[in-house]
C-alpha positions as CSV (number, residue, x, y, z in Angstrom):
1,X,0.0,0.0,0.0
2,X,1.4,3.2,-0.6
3,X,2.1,5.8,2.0
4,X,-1.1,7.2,3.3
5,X,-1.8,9.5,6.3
6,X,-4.4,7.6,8.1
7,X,-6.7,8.0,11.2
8,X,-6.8,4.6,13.5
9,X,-9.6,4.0,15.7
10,X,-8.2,2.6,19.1
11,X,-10.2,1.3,21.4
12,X,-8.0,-0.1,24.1
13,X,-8.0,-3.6,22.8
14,X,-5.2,-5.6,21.4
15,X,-6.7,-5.6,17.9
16,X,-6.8,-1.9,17.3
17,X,-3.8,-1.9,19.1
18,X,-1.8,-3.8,16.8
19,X,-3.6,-2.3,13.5
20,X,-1.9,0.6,14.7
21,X,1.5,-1.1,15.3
22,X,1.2,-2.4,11.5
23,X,0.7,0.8,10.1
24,X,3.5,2.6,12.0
25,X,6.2,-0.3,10.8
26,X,4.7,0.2,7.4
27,X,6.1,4.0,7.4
28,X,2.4,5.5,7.4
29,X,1.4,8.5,8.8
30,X,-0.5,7.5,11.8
31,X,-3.0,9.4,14.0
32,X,-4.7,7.3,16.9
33,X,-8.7,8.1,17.9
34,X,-10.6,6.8,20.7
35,X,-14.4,7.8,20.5
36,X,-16.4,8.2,23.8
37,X,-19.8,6.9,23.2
38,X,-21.7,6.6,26.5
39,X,-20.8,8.0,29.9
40,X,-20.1,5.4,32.4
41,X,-19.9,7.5,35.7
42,X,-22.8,6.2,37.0
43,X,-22.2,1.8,36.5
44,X,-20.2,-0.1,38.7
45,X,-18.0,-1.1,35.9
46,X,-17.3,1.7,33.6
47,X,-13.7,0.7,33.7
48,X,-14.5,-2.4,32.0
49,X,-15.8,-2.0,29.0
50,X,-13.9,-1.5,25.4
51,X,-14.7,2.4,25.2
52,X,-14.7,2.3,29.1
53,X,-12.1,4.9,31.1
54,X,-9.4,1.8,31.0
55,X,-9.6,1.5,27.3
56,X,-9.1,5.2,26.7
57,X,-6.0,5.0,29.1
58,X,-4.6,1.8,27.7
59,X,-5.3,3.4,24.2
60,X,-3.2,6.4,25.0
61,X,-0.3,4.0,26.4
62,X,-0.2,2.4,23.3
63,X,-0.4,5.5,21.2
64,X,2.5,6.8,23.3
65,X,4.5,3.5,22.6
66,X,4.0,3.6,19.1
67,X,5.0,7.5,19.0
68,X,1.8,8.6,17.5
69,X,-0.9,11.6,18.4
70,X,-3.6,10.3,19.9
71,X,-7.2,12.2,20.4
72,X,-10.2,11.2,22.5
73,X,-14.0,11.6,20.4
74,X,-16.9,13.1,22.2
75,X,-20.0,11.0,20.0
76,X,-21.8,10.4,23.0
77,X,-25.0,12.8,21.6
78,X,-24.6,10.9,17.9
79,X,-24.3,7.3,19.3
80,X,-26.8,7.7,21.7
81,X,-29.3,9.4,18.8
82,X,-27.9,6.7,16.6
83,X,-27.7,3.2,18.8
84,X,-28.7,3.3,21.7
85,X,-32.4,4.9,21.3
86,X,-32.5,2.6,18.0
87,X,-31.6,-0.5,20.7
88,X,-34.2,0.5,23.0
89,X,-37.1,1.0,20.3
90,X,-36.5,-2.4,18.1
91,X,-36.7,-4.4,21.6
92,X,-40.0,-2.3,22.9
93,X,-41.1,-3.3,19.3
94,X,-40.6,-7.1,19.9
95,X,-37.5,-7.4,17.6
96,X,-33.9,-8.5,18.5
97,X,-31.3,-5.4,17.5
98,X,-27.5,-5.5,16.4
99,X,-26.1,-2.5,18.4
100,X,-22.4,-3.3,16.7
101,X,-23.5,-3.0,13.2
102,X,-25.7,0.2,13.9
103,X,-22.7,1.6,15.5
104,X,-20.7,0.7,12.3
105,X,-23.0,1.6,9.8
106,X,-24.8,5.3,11.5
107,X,-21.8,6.4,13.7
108,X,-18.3,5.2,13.9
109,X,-17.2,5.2,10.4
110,X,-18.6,8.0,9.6
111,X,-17.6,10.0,12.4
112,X,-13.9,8.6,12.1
113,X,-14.2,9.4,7.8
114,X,-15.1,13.7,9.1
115,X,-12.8,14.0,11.7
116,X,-10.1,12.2,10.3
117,X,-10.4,14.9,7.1
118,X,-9.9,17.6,9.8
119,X,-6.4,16.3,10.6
120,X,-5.2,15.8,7.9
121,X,-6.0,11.9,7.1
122,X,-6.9,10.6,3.7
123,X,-7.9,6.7,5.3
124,X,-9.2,5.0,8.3
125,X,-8.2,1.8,9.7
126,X,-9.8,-0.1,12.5
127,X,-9.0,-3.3,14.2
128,X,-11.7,-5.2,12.6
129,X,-10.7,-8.7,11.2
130,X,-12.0,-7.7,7.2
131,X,-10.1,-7.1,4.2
132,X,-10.3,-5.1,1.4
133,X,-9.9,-5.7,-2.0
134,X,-11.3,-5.0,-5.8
135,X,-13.1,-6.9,-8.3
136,X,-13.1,-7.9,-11.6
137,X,-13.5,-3.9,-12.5
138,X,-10.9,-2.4,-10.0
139,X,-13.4,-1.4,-8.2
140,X,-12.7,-1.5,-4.2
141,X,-14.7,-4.2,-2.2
142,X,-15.4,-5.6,1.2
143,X,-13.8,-9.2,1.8
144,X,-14.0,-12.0,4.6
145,X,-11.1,-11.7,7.0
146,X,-8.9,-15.1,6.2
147,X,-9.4,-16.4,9.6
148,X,-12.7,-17.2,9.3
149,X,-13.2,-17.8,13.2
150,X,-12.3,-14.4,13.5
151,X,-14.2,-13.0,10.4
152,X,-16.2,-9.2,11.4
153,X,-17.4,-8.9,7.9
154,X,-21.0,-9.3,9.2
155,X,-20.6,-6.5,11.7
156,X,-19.5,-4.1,8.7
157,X,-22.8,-4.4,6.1
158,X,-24.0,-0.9,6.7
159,X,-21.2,0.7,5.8
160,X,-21.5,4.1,3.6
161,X,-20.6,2.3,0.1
162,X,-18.7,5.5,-0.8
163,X,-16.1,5.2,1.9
164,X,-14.8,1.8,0.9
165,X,-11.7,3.6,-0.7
166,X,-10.6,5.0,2.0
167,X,-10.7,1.8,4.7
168,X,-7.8,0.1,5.9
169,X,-8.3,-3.7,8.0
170,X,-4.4,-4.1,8.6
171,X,-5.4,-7.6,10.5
172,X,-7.3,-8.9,7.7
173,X,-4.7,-11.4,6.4
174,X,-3.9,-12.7,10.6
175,X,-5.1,-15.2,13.2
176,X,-5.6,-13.9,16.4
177,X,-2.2,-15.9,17.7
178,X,-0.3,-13.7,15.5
179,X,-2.2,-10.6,16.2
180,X,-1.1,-11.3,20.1
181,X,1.9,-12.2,19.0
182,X,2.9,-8.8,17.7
183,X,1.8,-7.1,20.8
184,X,4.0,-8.8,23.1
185,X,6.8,-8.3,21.0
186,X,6.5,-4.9,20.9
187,X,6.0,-4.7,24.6
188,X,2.2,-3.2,24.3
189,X,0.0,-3.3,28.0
190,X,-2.8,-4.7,25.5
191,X,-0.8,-7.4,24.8
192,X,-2.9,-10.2,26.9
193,X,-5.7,-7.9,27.5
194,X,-8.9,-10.1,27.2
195,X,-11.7,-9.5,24.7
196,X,-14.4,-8.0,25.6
197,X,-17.6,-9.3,24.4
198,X,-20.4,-7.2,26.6
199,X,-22.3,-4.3,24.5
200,X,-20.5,-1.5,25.2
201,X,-23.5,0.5,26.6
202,X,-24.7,-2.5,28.6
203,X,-21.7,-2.6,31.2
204,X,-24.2,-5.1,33.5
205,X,-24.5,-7.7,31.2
206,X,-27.7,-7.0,31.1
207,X,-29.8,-5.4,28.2
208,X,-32.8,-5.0,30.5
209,X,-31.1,-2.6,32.6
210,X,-31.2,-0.4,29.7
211,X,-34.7,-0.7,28.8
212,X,-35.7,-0.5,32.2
213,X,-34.0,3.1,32.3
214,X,-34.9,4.6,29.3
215,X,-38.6,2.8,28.9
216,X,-39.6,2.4,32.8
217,X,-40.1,-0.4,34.2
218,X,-43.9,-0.3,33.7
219,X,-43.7,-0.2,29.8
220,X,-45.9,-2.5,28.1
221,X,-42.8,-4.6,26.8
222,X,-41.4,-5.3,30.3
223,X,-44.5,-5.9,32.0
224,X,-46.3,-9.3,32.2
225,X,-48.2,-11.3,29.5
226,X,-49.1,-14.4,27.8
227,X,-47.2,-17.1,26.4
228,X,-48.7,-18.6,24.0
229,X,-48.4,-21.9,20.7
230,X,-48.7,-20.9,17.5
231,X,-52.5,-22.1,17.6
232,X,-53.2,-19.6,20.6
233,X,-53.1,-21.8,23.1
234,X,-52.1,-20.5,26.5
235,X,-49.7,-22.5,28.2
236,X,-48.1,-19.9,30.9
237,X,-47.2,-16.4,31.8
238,X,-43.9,-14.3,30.5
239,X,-42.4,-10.9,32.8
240,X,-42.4,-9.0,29.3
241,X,-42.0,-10.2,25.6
242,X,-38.4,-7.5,25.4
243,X,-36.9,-10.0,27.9
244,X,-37.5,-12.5,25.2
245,X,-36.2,-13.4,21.7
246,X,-36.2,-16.0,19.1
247,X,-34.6,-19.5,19.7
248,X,-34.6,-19.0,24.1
249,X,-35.2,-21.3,26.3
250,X,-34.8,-19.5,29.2
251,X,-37.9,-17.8,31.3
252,X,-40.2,-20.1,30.0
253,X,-41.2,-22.2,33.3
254,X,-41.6,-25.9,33.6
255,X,-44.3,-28.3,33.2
256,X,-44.9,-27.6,29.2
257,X,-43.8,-32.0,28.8
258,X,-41.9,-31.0,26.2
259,X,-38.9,-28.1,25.6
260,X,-40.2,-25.2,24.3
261,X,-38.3,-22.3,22.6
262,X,-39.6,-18.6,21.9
263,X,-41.3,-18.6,18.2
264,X,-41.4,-14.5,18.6
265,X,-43.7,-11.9,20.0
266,X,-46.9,-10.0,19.8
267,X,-46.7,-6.5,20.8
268,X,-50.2,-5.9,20.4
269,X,-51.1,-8.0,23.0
270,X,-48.2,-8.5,24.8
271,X,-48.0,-12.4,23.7
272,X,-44.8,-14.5,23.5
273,X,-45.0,-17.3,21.4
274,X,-43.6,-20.8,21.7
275,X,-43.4,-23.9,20.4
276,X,-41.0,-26.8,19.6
277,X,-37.4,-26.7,18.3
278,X,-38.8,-27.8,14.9
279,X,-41.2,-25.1,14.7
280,X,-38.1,-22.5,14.7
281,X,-37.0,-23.9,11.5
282,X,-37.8,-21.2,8.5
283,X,-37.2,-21.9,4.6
284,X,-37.2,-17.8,3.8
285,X,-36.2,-14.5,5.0
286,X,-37.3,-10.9,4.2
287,X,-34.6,-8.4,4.2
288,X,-35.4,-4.9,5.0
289,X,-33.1,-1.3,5.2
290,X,-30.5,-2.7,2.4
291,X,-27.2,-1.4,2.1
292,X,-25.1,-2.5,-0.9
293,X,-21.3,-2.5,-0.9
294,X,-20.9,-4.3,-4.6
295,X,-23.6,-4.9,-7.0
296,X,-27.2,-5.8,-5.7
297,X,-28.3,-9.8,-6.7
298,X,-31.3,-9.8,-9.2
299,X,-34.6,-12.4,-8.8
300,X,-33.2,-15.8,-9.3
301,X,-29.8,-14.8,-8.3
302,X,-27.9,-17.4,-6.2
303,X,-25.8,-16.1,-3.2
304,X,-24.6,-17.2,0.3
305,X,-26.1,-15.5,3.4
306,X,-25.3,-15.4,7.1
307,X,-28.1,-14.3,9.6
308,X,-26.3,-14.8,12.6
309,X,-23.1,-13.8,14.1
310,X,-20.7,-16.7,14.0
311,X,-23.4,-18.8,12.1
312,X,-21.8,-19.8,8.4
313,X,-23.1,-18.4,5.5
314,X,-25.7,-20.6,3.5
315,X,-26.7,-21.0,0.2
316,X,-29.9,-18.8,-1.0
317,X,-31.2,-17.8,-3.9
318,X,-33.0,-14.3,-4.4
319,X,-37.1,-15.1,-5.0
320,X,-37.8,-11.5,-5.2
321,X,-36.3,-8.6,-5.7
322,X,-38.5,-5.3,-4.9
323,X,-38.3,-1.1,-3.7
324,X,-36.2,-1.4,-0.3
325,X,-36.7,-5.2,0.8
326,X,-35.7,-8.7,-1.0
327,X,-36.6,-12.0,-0.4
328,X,-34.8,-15.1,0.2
329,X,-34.9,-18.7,-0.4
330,X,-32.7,-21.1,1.9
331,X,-31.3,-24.1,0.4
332,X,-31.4,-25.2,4.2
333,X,-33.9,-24.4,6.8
334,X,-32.4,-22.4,9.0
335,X,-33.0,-22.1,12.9
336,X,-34.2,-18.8,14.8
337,X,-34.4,-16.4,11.8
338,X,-34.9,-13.5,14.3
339,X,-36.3,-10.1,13.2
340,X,-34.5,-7.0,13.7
341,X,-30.6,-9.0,13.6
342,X,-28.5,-8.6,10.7
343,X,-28.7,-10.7,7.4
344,X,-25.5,-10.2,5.3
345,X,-25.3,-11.5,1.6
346,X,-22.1,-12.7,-0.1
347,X,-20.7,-14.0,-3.4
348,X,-18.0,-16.4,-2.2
349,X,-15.8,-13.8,0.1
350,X,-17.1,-10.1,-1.1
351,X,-19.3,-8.9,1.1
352,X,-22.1,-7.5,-1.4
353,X,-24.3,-6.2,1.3
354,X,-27.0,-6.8,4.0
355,X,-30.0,-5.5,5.8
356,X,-32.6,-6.2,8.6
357,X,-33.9,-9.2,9.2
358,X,-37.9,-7.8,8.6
359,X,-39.5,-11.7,8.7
């Protein structure tokens, strides 16, 4: 790659940490960014979190190692406007949100792409495990990382299509071993930092807490209702269909003489419905609020699509094609096809796009 200035967002993991690394051996001009997105003054464990107070400081370490500036982001207005009131209105609505790929897709890219113009940066890197590449055209595309354990493709769907020119995934060609591997050699505090896998905004564990705060613990979605089969048939009582989503177990009480899972949800009338593990199984998939990164599939088009983090990617083949949704049909049935979560299309390793999971 030639020499570019570019703008790294560092979160305090070992990742971003090492992206960073890489592009500083490479002889780039290299600015580091951490983005505040939620204020954690008030949990019990702000320090614990990847944008938490100890990621900012570990962030800083590094960027001091490495010799690099290093700025702290303010997004906490946009990300809240963004993800987090976005989070809180697709669970009140029954469905199950992606909080990382909003994130992606509405604020952190973005953000990084404006900011990173003001000083001076023509790319952004991150320490996502992606790649970037071109097609058949030369034009740029979004690839599968080639440690497919690893892969963050999914995560990266709603990208602007306009900014793939200017990304940079430095770790898109490592395992995570290596990745590690560079940070204790170059003596970085991130080096056997753990990952961290809570939502960033959810420092508890806990979604609920969240809702709870922002919807009140009285709102129709947390309060109590029936669970219901598919036929209507009411076989016990939920604590609020937002506690709930497609493919648990959990919450659902005893006694049923057979294991039930949650089917989905009925705002209207505050139903949960459940049924067996075979009734999960779907053989389609409506996909709302596309994004294309590469050209769109047409009716009849075969692609592979993933509708699950760290599920694989199945073959599908496009039954319809319409104005802002399309329509899938599995090859395979697939298990808890769960409105609101991500559903990512590819063509082999480009990433062609995604969307909502609508039905």
């Amino acid at each position: 790659m030639e020499k570019r200035s570019v703008l790294v967002a560092m979160s305090g993991g070992v990742d971003s940490s090492v992206a960073a690394a890489l592009l500083v051996e490479q002889g780039h001009r290299v600015v580091g960014v951490t983005m505040k997105t939620f204020c954690y003054q008030d949990t019990g464990s702000h320090g614990k979190t990847c944008c938490g107070l100890d990621g900012i400081l570990d962030a800083k370490r590094v960027a001091d190692v490495l010799g690099i500036d290093h700025y702290v982001f303010d997004v906490e207005r946009e990300f809240t406007r963004d993800v987090i009131d976005d989070f809180v209105q697709e669970y009140a609505a029954g469905r199950t949100p992606n909080p990382c790929v909003r994130c992606n897709g509405n604020t952190k890219f973005r953000d990084l792409l404006r900011r990173g113009r003001m000083l001076g940066c023509d790319a952004i890197a991150t320490g996502h495990y992606a790649r970037m590449g071109v097609d058949a055209a030369g034009n740029p595309v979004l690839l599968r990382a080639v440690d497919a354990k690893k892969d963050q493709s999914y995560f990266l769907w709603a990208l602007p299509p306009e900014m793939l020119p200017q990304l940079v995934f430095p770790l898109g060609e490592m395992t995570k071993p290596e990745v590690r591997g560079i940070a204790r050699r170059l003596g970085l505090v991130t080096a056997e930092k753990p990952e961290s896998m809570e939502i960033c905004f959810v420092p508890s564990g806990n979604y609920v807490d969240v809702l709870e705060q922002r919807l009140g613990a009285g709102h129709p979605s947390l309060a109590p209702g029936a669970l219901v089969t598919a036929d209507g048939e009411v076989v016990g009582e939920h604590d609020g269909f937002a506690r709930y989503t497609i493919g648990q177990r959990k919450g659902l009480g005893g006694g049923h003489g057979q294991r039930l899972y949650v089917l989905g949800s009925r705002p209207s009338t505050r139903e949960v419905v459940v049924g067996t593990k075979e009734q999960l199984a779907r053989c389609d998939v409506r996909i709302a609020e596309l994004n294309w990164l590469a050209t769109p599939p047409s009716a009849g088009a075969p692609v592979q699509v993933q509708i699950r983090h760290r599920a694989p990617a199945v073959p599908a083949r496009v039954s319809a094609a319409e104005d802002g949704f399309i329509h899938l049909d599995l090859d395979v049935p697939q298990s808890a096809v769960t409105p609101g979560q991500s559903a990512v299309l590819f063509d082999g390793d480009i990433v062609l796009g995604g969307g909502r999971i609508a039905a």
